[in-house]
C-alpha positions in Angstrom: 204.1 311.3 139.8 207.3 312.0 138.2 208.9 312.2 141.9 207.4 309.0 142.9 208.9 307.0 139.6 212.0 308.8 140.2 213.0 307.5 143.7 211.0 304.4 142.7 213.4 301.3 143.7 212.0 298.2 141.0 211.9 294.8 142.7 213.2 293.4 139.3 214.2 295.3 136.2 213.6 292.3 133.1 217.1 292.4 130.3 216.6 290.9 127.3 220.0 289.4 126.7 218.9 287.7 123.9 215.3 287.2 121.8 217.0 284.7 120.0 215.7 281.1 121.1 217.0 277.2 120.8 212.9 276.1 120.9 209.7 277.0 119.9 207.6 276.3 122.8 203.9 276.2 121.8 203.0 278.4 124.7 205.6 281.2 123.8 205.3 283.5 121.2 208.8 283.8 120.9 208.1 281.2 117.3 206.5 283.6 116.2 208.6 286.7 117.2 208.4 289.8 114.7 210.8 291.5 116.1 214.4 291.5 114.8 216.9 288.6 116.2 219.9 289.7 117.9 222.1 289.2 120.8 223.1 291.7 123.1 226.9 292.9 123.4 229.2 294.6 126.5 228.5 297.9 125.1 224.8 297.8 125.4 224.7 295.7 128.4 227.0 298.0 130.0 224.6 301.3 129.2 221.6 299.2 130.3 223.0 298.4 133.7 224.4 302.0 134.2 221.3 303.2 133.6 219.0 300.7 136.2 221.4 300.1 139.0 219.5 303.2 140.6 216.3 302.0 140.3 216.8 298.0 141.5 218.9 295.8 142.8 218.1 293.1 141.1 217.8 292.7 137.7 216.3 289.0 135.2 217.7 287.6 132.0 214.5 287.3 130.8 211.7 288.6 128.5 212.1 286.0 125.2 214.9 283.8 124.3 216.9 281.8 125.8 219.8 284.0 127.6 222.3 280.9 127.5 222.4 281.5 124.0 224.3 284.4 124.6 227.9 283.6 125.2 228.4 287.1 126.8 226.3 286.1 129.7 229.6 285.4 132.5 230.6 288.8 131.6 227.6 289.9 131.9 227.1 288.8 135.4 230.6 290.2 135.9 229.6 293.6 135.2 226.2 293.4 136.9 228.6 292.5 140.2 230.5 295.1 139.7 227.9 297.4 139.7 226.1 295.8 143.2 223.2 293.9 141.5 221.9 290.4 141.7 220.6 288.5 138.8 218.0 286.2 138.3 217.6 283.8 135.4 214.8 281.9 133.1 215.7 278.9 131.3 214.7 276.0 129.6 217.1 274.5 130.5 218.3 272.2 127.7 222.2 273.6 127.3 222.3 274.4 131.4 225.0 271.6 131.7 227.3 274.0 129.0 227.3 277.0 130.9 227.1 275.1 134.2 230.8 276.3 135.2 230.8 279.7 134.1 227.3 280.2 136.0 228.2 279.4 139.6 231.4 280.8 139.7 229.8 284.3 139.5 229.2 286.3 142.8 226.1 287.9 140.9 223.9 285.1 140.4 221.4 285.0 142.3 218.6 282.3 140.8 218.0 280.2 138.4 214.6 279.6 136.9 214.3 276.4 134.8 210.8 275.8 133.0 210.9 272.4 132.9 207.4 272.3 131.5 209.4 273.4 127.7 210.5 269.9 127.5 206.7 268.5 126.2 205.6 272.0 124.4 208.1 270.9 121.6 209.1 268.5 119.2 212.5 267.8 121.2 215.2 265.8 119.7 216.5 265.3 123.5 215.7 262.9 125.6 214.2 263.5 128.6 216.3 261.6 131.1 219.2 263.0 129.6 217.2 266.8 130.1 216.4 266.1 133.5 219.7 264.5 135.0 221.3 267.7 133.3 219.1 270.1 135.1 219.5 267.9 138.1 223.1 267.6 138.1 223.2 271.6 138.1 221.0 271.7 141.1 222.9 269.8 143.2 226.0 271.3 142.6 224.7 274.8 143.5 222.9 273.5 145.8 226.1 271.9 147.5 228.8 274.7 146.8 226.5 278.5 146.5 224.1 280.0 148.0 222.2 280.1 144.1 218.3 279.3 144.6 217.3 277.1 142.4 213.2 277.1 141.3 211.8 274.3 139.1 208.8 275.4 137.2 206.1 273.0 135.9 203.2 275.8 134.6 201.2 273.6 132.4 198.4 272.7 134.8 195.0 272.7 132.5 192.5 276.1 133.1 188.8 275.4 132.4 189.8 277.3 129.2 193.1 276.1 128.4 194.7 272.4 127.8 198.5 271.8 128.1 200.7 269.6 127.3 201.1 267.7 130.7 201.1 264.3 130.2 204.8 263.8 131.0 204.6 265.4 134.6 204.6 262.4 136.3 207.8 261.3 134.6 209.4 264.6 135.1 208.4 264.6 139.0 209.8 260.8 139.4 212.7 261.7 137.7 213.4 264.6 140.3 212.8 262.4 143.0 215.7 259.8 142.5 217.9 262.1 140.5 218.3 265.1 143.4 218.0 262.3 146.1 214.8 263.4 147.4 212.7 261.0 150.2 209.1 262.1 149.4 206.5 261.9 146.8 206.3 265.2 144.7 202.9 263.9 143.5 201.4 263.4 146.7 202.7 266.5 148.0 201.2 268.4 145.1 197.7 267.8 145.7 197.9 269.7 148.7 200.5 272.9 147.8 201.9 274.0 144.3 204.7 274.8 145.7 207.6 273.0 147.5 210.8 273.3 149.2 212.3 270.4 148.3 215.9 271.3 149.4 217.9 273.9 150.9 217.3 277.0 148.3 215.5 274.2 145.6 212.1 274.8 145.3 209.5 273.4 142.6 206.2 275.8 141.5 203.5 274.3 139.5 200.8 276.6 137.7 198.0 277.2 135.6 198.9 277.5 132.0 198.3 281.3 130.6 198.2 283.0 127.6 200.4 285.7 126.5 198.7 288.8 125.7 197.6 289.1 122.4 196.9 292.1 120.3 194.9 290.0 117.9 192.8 288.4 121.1 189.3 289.9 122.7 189.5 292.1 125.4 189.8 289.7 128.4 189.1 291.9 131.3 189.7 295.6 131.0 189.4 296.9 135.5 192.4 295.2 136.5 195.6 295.9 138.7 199.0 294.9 137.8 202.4 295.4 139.1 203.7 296.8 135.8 206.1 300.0 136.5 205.1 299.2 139.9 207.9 296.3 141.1 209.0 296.1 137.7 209.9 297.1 133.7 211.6 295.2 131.1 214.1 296.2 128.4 214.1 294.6 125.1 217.2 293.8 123.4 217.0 296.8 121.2 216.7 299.0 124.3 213.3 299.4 124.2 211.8 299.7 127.5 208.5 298.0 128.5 206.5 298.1 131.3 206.7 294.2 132.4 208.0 290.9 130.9 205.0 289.9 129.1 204.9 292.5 126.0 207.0 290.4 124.0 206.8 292.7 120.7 207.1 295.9 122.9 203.6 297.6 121.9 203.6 299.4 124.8 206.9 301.1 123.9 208.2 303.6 126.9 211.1 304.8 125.2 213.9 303.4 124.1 217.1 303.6 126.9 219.9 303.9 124.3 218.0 307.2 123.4 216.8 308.2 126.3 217.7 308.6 129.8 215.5 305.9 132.0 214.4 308.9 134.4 212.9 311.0 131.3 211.4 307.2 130.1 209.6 306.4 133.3 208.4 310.0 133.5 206.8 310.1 130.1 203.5 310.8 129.5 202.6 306.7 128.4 204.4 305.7 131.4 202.2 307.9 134.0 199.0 307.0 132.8 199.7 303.4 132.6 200.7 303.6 136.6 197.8 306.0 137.4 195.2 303.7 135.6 196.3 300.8 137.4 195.7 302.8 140.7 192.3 302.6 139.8 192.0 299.0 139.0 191.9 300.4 135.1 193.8 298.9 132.1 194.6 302.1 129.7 196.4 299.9 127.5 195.0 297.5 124.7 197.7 294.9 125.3 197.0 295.0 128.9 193.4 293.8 128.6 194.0 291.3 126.8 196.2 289.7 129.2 195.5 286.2 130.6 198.2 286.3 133.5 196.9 289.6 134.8 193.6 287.9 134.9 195.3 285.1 136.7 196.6 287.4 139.2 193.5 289.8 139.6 192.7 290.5 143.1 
């Protein structure tokens, strides 16, 4: 085992930039965060990538937060070229016309995620033709002038068990329409495909709502695999490292990677048997079965 987790290359190493967010989604638990609010700064970011450019090559501005937030985040990308990765990031979107200029001048970026579906989980004081035509404006002009892929995300599709907050979607997929000058109909499209190329390197996903996993919640489903410290960990602003994006209060603590070396980390004890029980279609972890998205995903 330790071998394999050694030479292991991640598809996608999660950084927390930031836990610190500009909404309170009613989806996210990122409201209702215990975890101490910070941003992170060059020195830590610096360690962090040092430690993971051996394992990926790509690594996400995402776990909670909004990484916008953090006005470090075009030296971060600096940095993270420097040192051969790509990065990926999740938004909401709502300040993406502020950081607009400083994004797609950077070799390193990769994609941008917006989760469009934040704008009617919250009591926003924007409107949203103003939130859309900002999103959309970005969109063009990577599309236009980079090679950055852009990927609209609506998940707020209703579940048998859950209702969203969906009633603007039709708005939001009109508004896409005439503002990035597309010539078909996004709603007719979707009731055959979720997803859609809707330009070169645009695409729109639409999904299920899911709930976080929840300590407090029953045990969902407990023989189930998942791709945690499989294609990917995350590290928490504090450094500690977790095995995906989805423990947002870091209960499944690996280590902590300005302690530890990430080899030591991923060879740990916690770390082994969480990879071996999800060879075997078993959940070792308490978090972990009480996870709605890896019942979403359970093959």
């Amino acid at each position: 085992m330790l071998g394999v987790m050694k030479m292991k290359k991640f598809k996608k190493v999660y950084v927390e930039i930031t836990n610190i967010c500009n909404l309170k989604c009613n989806f996210c638990p990122s409201a209702t965060l215990m975890r101490t609010r910070k941003l992170m700064d060059h020195e830590h970011f610096t360690h962090i990538i040092n430690e993971v450019k051996e394992y990926t090559d790509h690594v996400y501005f995402h776990l909670m937060g909004e990484p916008f937030l953090n006005k470090n985040i075009g030296d971060f990308l600096d940095i993270s070229a420097e040192n051969g990765l790509k990065v990926n990031i999740t938004t909401n979107g709502t300040i993406i016309a502020k950081v607009k200029e400083r994004l797609l001048s950077k070799k390193a970026l990769r994609q941008v995620n917006i989760s469009l579906h934040s704008f009617e989980a919250n009591e926003f004081h924007k409107d949203l033709d103003t939130y859309i035509s900002d999103i959309a404006d970005f969109i063009n002009e990577a599309q236009a002038t980079t090679n950055v892929i852009s990927a609209i995300r609506l998940w707020n599709m209703d579940t048998a068990e859950l209702k969203a907050c969906n009633e603007l979607n039709d708005d939001i997929l009109s508004m896409l329409e005439e503002k990035l000058g597309l010539d078909i109909r996004l709603s007719e499209q979707l009731q055959h495909t979720n997803n859609i190329k809707l330009k070169d390197r645009v695409y729109l996903n639409m999904a299920e709502k899911f709930e976080w996993p929840d300590m407090d919640r029953d045990v969902i489903d407990e023989n189930i695999f998942c791709y945690a410290l499989r294609d990917q960990i995350g590290i928490l602003v504090d450094g500690t490292v977790v095995p995906c994006c989805l423990d947002s209060e870091g209960h499944i603590g690996l280590g902590n990677i300005f302690e530890s070396p990430l080899e030591d980390i991923l060879s740990g004890e916690r770390a082994r048997n969480m990879y071996d029980g999800f060879s075997r279609r078993c959940a070792v972890e308490d978090l972990c079965k009480r996870c709605g998205y890896a019942k979403r995903h359970k093959k």
